[in-house]
Each structure stands twice: as structure tokens, then as C-alpha cells.
C-alpha positions in Angstrom: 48.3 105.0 -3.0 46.8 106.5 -5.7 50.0 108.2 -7.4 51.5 104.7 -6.9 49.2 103.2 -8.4 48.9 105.6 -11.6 52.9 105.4 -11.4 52.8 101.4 -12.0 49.6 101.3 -14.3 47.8 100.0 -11.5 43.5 99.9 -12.7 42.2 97.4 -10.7 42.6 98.7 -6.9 39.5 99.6 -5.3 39.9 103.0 -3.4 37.0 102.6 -1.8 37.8 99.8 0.1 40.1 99.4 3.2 43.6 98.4 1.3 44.6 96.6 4.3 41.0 94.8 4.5 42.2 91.8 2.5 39.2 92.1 0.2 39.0 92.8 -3.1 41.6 93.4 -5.5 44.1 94.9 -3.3 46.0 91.0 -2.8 46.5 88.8 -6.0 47.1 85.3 -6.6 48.8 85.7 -9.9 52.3 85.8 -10.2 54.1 87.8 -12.2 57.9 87.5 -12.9 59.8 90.2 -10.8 56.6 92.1 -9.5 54.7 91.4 -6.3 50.8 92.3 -7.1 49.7 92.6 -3.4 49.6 95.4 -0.7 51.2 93.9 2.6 50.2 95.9 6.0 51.3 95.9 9.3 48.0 96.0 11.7 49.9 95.9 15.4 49.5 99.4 16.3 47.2 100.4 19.0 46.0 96.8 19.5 45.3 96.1 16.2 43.1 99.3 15.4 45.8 101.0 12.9 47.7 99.9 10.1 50.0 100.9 8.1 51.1 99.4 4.6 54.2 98.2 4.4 55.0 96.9 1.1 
């Protein structure tokens, strides 16, 4: 997540929190025109203890 990030000029994700938490920075309201600006995760793994990020 970090190369992506660096790779799209991404400053504002918070590493040290759980990307698939739904806190902090790592969702956005603002939209911008061809880009999504949010990490998407899929949490139905091992009854909902893993997830992995999706988009």
C-alpha cells in the first residue's frame, strides 16, 4: 500500500491505522473526476476476522 500510494501521490493515508478500519483518511467523500479516493475491502474471510483490500 505504500508503493501505491507513493506511485499515485498519495500523502494523506494513515499507515498506522487499519486501512480497512473505515477510519481516518483511508475513505473520502470528495469526488474527483475519473479517480476513486477510497480503499474498498472485502472482510468475509474466516468469519469476518481477515480482510483483504479489494479496490
Amino acid at each position: 500500500m505504500k508503493e501505491i500510494a507513493k506511485k499515485l501521490g498519495k500523502k494523506d493515508w494513515d499507515f498506522r491505522i487499519d486501512p480497512c478500519s473505515g477510519e481516518s483518511n483511508w475513505t473520502s467523500s470528495v469526488q474527483v473526476s475519473g479517480f476513486e479516493n477510497a480503499v474498498t475491502c472485502n472482510c468475509s474471510f474466516a468469519n469476518a476476522t481477515i480482510c483483504h483490500i479489494v479496490s
